[in-house]
N, CA, C and O atoms as CSV, one atom per row, in Angstrom:
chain,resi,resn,atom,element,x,y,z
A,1,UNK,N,N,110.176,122.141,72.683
A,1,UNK,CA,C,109.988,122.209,74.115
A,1,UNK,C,C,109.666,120.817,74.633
A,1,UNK,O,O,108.674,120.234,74.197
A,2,UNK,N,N,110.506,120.218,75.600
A,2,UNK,CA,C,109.970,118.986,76.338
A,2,UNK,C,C,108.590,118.882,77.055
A,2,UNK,O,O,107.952,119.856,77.456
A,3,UNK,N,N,108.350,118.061,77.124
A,3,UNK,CA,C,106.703,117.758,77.532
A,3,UNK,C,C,106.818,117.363,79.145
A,3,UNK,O,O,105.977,117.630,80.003
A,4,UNK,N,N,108.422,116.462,79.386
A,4,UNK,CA,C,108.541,115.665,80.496
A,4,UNK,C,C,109.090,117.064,81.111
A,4,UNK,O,O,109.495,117.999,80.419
A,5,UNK,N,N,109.023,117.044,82.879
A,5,UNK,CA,C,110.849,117.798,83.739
A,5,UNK,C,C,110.339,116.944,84.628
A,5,UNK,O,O,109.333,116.286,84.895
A,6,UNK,N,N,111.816,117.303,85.115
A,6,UNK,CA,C,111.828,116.143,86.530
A,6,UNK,C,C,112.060,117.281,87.655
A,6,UNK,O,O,113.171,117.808,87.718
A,7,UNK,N,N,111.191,117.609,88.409
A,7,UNK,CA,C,111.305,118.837,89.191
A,7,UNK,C,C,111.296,118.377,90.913
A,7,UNK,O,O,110.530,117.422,91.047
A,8,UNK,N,N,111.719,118.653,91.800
A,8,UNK,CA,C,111.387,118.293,93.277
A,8,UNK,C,C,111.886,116.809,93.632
A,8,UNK,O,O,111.110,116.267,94.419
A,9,UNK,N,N,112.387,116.443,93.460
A,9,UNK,CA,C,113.043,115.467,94.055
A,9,UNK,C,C,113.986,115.195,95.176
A,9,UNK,O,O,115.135,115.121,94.742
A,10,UNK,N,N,113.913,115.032,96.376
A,10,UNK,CA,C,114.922,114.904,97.451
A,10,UNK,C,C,115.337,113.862,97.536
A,10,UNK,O,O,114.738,112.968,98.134
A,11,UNK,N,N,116.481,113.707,96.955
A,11,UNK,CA,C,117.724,112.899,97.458
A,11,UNK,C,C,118.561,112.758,98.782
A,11,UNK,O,O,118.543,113.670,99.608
A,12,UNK,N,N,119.224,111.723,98.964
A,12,UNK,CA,C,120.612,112.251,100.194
A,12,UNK,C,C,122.049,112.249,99.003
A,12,UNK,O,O,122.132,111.893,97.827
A,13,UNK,N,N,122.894,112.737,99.825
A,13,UNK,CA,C,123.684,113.017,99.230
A,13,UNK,C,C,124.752,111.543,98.748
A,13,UNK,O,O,125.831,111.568,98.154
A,14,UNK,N,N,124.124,110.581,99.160
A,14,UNK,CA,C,124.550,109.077,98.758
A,14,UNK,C,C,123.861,108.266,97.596
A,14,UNK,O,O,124.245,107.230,97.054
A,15,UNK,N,N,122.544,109.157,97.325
A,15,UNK,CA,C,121.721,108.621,96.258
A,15,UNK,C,C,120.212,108.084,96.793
A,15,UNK,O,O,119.463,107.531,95.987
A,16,UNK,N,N,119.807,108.278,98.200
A,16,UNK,CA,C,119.166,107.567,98.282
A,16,UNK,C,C,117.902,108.502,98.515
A,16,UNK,O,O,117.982,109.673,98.885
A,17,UNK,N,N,116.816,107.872,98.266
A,17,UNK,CA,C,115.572,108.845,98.245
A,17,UNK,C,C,114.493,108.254,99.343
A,17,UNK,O,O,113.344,108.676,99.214
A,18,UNK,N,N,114.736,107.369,100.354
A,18,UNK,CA,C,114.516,106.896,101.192
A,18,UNK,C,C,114.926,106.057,102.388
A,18,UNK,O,O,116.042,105.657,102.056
A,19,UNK,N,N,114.629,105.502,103.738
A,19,UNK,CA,C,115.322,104.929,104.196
A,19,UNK,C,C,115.093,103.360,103.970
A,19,UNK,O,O,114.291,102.939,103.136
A,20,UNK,N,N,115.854,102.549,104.773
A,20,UNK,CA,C,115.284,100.757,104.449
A,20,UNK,C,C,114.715,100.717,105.601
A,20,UNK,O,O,115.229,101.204,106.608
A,21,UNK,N,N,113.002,99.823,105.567
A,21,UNK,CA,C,112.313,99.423,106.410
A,21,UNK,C,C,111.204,100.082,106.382
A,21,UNK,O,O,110.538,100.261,107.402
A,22,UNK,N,N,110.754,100.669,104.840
A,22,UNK,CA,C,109.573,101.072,104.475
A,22,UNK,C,C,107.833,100.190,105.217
A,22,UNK,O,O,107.621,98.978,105.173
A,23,UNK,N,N,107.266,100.812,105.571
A,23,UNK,CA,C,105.814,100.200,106.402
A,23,UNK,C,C,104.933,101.285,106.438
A,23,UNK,O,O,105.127,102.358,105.868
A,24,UNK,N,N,104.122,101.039,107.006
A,24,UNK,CA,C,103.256,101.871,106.759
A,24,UNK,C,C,102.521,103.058,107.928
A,24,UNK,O,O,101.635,103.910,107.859
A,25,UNK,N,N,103.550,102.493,109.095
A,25,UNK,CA,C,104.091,103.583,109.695
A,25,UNK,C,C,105.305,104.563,110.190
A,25,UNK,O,O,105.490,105.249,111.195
A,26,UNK,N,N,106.164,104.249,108.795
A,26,UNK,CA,C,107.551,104.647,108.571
A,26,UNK,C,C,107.208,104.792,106.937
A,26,UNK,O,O,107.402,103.754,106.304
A,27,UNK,N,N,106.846,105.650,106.367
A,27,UNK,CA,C,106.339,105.370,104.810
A,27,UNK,C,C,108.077,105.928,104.251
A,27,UNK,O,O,108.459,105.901,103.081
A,28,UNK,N,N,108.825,106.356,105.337
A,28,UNK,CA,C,110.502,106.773,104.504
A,28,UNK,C,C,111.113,105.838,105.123
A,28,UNK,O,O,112.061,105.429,104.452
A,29,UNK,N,N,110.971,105.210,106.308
A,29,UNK,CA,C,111.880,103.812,106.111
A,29,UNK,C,C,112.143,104.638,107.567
A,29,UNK,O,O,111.653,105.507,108.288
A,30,UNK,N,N,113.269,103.725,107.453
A,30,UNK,CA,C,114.460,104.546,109.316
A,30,UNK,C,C,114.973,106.014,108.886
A,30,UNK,O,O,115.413,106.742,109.776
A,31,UNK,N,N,114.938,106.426,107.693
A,31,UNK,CA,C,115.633,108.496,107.449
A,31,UNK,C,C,114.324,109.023,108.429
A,31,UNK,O,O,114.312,109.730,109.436
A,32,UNK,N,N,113.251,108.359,107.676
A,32,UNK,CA,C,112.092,109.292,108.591
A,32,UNK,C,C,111.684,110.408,107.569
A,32,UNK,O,O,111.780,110.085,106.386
A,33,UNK,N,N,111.107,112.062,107.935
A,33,UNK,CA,C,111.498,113.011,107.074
A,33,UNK,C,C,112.725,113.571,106.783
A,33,UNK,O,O,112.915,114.294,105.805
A,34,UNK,N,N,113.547,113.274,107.575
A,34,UNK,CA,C,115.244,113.614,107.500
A,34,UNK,C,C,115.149,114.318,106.043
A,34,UNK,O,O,115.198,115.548,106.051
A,35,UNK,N,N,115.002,113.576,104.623
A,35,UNK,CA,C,115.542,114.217,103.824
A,35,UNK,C,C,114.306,115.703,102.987
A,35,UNK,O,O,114.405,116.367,101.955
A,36,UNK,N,N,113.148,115.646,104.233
A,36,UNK,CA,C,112.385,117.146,104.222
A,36,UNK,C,C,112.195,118.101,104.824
A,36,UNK,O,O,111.489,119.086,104.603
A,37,UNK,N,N,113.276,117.643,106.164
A,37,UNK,CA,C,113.235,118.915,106.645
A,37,UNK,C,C,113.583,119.944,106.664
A,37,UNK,O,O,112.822,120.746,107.206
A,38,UNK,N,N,114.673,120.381,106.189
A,38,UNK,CA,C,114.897,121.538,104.797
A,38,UNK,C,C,113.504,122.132,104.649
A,38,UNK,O,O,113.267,123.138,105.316
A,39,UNK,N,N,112.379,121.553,103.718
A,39,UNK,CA,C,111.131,121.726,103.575
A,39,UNK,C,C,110.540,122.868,104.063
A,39,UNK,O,O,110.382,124.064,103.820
A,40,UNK,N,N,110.215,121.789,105.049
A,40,UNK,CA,C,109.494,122.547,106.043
A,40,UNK,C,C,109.733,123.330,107.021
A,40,UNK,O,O,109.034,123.560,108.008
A,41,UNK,N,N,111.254,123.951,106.582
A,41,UNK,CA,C,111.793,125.448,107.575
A,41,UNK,C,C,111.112,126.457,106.695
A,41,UNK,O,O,110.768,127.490,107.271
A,42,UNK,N,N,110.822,126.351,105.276
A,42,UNK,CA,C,110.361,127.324,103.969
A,42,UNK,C,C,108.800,128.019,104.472
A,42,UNK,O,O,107.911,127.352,105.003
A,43,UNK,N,N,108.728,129.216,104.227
A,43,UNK,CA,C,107.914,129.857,104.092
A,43,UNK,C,C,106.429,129.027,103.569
A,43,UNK,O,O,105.440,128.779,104.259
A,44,UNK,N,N,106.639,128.746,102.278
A,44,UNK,CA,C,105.824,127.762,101.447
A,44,UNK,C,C,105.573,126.104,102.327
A,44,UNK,O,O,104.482,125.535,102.331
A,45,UNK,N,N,106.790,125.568,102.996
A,45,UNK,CA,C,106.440,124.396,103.414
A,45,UNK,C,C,105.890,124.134,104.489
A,45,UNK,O,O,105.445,123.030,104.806
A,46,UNK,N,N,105.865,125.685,105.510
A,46,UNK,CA,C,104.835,125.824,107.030
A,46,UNK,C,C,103.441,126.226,106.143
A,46,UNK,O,O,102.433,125.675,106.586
A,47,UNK,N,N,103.242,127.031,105.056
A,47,UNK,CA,C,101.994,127.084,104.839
A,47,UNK,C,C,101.556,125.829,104.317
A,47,UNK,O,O,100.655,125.414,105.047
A,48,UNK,N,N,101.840,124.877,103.186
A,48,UNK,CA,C,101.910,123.537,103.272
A,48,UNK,C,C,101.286,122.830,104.032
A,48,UNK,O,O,100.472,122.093,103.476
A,49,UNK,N,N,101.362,122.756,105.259
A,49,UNK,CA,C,101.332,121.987,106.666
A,49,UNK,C,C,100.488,123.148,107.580
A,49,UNK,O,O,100.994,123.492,108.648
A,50,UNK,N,N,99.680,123.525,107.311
A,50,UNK,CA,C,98.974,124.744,108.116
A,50,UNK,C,C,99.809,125.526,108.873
A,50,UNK,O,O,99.162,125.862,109.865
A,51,UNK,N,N,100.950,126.002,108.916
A,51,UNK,CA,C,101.353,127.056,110.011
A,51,UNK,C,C,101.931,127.953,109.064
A,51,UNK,O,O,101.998,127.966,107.835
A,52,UNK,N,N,102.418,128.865,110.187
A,52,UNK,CA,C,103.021,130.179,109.319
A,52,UNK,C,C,104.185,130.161,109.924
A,52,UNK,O,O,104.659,129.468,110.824
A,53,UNK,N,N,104.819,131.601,108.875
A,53,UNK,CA,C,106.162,131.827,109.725
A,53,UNK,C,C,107.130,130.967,108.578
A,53,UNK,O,O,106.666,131.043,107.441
A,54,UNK,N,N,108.314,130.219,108.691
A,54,UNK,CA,C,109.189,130.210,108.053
A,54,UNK,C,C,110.168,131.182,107.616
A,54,UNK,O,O,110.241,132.378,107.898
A,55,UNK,N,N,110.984,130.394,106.805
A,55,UNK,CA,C,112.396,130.897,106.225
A,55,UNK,C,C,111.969,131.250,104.726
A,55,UNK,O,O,111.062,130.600,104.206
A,56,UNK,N,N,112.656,132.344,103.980
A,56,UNK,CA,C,112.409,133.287,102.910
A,56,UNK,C,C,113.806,132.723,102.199
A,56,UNK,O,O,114.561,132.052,102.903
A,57,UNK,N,N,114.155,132.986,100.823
A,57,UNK,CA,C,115.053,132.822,100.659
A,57,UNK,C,C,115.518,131.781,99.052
A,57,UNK,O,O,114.774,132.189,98.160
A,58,UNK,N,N,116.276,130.872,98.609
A,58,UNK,CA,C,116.387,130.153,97.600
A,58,UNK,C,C,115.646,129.172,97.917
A,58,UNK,O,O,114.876,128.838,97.016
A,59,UNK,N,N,115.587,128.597,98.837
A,59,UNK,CA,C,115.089,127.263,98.685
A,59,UNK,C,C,113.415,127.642,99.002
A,59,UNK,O,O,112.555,127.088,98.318
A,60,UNK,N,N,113.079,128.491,99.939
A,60,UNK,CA,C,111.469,128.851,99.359
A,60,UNK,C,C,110.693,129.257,98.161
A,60,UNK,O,O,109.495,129.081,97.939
A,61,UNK,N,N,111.940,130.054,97.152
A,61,UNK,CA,C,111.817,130.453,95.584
A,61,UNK,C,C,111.353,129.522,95.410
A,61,UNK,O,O,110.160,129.242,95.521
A,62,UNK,N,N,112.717,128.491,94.926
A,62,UNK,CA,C,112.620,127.111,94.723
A,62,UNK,C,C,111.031,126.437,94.657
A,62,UNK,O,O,110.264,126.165,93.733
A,63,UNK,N,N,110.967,126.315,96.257
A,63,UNK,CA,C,109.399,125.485,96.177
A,63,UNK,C,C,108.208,126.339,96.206
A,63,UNK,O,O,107.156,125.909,96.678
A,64,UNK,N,N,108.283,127.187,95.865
A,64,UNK,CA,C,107.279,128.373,94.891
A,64,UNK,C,C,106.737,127.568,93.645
A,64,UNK,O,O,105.555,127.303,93.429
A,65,UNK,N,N,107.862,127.219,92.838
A,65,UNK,CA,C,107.379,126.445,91.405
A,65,UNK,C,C,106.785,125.215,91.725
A,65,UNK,O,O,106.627,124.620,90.659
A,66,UNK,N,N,106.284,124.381,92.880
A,66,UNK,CA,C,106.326,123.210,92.996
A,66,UNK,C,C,105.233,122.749,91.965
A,66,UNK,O,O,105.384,121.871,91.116
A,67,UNK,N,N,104.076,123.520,92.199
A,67,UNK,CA,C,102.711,123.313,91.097
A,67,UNK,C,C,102.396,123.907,89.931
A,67,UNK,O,O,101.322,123.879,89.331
A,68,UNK,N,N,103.472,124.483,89.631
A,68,UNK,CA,C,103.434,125.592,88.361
A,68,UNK,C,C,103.923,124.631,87.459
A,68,UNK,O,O,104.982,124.012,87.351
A,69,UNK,N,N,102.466,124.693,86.611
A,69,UNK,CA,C,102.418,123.864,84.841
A,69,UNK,C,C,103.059,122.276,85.039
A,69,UNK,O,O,103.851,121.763,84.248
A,70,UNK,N,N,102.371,121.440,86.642
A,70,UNK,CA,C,102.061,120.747,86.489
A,70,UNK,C,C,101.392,119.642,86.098
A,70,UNK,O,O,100.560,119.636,87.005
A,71,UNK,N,N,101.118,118.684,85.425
A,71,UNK,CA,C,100.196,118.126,84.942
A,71,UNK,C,C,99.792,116.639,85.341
A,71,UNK,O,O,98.692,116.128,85.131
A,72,UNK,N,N,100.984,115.986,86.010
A,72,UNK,CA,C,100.890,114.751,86.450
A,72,UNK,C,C,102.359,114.264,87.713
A,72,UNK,O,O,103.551,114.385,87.430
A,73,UNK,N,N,101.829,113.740,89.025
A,73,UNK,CA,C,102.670,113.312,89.632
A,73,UNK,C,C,103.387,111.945,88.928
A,73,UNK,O,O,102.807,110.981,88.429
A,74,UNK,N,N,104.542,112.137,89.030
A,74,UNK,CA,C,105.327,109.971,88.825
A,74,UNK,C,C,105.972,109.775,90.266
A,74,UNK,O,O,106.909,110.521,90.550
A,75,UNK,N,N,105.610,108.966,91.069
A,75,UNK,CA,C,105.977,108.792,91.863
A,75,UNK,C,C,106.728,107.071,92.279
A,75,UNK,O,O,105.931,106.295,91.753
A,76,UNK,N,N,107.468,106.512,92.726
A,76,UNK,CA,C,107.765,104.906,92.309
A,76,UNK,C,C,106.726,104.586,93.900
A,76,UNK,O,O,106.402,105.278,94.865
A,77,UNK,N,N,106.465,103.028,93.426
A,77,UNK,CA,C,105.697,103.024,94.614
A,77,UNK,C,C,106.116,103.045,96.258
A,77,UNK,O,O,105.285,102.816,97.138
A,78,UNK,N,N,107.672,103.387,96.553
A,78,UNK,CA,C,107.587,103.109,97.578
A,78,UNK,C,C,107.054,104.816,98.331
A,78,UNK,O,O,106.845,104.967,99.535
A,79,UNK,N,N,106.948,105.728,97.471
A,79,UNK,CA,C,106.359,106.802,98.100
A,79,UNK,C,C,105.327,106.722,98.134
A,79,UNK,O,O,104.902,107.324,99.120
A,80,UNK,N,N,104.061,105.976,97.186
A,80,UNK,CA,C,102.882,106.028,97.018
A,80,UNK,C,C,102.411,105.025,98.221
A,80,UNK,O,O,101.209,105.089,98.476
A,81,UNK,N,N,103.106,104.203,98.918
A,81,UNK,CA,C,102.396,102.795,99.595
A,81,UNK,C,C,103.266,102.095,100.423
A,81,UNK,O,O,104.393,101.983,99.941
A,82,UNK,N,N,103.090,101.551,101.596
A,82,UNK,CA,C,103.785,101.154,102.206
A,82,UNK,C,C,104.058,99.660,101.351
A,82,UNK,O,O,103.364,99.385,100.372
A,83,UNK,N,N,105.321,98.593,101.922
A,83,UNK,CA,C,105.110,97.281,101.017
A,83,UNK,C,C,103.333,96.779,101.156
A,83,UNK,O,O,102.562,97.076,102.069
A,84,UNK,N,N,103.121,96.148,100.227
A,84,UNK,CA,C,101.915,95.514,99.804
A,84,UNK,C,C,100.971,96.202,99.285
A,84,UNK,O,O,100.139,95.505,98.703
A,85,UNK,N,N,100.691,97.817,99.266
A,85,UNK,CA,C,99.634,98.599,99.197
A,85,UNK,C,C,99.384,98.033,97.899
A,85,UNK,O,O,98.382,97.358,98.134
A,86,UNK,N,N,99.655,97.868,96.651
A,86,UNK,CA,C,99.177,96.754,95.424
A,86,UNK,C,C,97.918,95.880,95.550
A,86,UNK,O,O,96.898,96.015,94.874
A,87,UNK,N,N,98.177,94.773,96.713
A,87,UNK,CA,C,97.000,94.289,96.997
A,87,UNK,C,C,95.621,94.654,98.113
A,87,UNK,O,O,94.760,93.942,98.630
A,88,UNK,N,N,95.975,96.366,98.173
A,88,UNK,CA,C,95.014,96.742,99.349
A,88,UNK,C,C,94.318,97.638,98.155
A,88,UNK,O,O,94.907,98.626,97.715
A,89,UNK,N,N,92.840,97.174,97.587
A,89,UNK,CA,C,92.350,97.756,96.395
A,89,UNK,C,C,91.846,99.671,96.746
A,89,UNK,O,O,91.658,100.615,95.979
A,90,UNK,N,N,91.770,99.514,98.556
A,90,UNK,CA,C,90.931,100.510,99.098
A,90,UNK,C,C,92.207,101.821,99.224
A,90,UNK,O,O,91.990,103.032,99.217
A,91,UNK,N,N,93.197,101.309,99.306
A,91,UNK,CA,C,94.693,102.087,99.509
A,91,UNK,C,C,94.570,103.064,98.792
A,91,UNK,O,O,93.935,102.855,97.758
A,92,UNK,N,N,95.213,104.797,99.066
A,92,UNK,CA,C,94.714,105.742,98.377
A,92,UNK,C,C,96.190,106.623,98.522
A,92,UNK,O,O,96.449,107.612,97.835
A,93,UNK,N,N,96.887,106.173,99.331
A,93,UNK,CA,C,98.145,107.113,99.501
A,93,UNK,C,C,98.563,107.141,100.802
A,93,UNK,O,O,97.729,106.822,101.650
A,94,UNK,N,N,99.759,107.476,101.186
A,94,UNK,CA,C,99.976,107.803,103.164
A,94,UNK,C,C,99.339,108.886,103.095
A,94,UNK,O,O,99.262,109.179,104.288
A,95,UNK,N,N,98.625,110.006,102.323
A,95,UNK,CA,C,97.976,111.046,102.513
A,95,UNK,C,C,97.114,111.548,102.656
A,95,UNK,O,O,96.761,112.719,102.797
A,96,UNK,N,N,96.454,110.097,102.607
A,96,UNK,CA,C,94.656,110.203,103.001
A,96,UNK,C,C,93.567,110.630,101.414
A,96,UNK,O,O,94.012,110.525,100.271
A,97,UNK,N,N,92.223,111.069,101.727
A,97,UNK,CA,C,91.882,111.423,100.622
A,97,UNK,C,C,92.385,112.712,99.765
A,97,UNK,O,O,92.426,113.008,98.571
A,98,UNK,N,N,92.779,113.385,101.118
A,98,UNK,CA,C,93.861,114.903,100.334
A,98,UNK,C,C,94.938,115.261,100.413
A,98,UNK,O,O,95.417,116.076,101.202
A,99,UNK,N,N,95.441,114.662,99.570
A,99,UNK,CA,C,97.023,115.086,98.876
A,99,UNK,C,C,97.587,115.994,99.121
A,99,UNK,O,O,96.599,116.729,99.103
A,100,UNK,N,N,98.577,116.813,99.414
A,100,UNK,CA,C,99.384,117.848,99.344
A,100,UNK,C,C,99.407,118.539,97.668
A,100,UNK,O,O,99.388,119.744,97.415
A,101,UNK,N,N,99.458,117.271,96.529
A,101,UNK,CA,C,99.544,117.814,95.558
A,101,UNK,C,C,98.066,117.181,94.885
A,101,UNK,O,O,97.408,116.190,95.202
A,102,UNK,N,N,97.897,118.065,93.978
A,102,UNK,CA,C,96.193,117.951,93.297
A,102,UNK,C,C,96.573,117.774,92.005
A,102,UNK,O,O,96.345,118.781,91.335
A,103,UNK,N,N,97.259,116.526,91.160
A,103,UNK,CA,C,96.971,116.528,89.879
A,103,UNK,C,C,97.160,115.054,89.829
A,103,UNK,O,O,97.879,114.743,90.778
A,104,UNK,N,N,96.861,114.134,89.207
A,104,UNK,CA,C,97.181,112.513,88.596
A,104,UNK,C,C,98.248,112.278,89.324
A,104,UNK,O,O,99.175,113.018,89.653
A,105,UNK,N,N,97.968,110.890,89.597
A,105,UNK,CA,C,99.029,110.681,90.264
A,105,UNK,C,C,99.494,109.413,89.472
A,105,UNK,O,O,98.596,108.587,89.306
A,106,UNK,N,N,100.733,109.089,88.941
A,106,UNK,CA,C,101.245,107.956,88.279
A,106,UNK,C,C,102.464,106.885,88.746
A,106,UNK,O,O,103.614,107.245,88.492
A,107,UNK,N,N,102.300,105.804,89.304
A,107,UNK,CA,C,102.924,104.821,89.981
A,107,UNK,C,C,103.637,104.235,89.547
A,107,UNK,O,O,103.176,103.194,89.078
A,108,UNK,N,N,105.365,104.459,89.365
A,108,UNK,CA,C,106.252,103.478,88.617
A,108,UNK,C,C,106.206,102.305,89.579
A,108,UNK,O,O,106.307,102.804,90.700
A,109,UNK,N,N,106.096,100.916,89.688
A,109,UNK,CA,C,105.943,99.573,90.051
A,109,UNK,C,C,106.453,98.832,89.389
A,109,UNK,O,O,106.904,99.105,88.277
A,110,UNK,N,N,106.501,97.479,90.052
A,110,UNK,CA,C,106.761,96.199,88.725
A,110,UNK,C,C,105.538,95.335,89.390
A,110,UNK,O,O,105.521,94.111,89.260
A,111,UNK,N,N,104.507,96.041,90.118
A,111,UNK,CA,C,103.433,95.184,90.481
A,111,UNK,C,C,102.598,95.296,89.970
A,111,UNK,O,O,102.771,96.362,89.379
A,112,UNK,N,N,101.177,94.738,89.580
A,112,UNK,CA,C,100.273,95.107,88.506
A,112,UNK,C,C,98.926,95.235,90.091
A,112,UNK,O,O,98.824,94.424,91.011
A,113,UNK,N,N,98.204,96.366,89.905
A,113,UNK,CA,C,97.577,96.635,91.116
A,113,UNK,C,C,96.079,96.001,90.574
A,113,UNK,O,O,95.950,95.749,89.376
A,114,UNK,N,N,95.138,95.799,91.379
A,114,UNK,CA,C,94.023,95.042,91.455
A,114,UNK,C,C,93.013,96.064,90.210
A,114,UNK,O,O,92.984,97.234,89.828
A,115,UNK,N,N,92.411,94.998,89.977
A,115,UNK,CA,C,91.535,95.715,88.940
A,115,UNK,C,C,90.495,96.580,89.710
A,115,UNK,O,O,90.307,96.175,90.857
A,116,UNK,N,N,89.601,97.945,89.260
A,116,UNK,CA,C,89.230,98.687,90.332
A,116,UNK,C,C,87.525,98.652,89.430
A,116,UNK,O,O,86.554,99.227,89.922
């Protein structure tokens, strides 16, 4: 049995998993959420986001499993941080102190972040 899956990932259909012009009040660049709003029509992705109501169906199945026999986020840094968040030691996520998801969170980079 593998130890790794690669589960939840939104792509566009060109390859790209974000837009260009990442900051830190555009943390997807110029797409924006474009490639979540799908998401958040789901049953699961209005409760997510405090509301109710939504769409039933495959793609709410789908994000049913999102936390099931999770053990660690990998995320590359441009989801974790706008450019520079590396040298902001206090930086914690665009998500504040509470996450959407609750387990480790692990930062593919080629930056080495401040000693803590």
């Amino acid at each position: 049995m593998s130890l790794v899956r690669v589960q939840h990932v939104a792509i566009s259909l060109d390859g790209f998993g974000t837009g260009e012009g990442l900051s830190l009040e555009a943390p997807f660049g110029h797409a924006g959420e474009r490639l979540h709003e799908w998401m958040f029509e789901t049953q699961w992705g209005r409760k997510m986001i405090g509301q109710s109501g939504g769409t039933s169906g495959v793609d709410d199945a789908f994000l049913r499993l999102f936390e099931q026999n999770i053990g660690a986020e990998i995320m590359g840094s441009g989801k974790y941080g706008y450019p520079g968040w590396h040298t902001d030691p206090q930086w914690k996520g665009h998500w504040g102190p509470n996450p959407v998801f609750h387990t480790p969170v692990f930062v593919l980079t080629r930056h080495t972040p401040p000693a803590y």
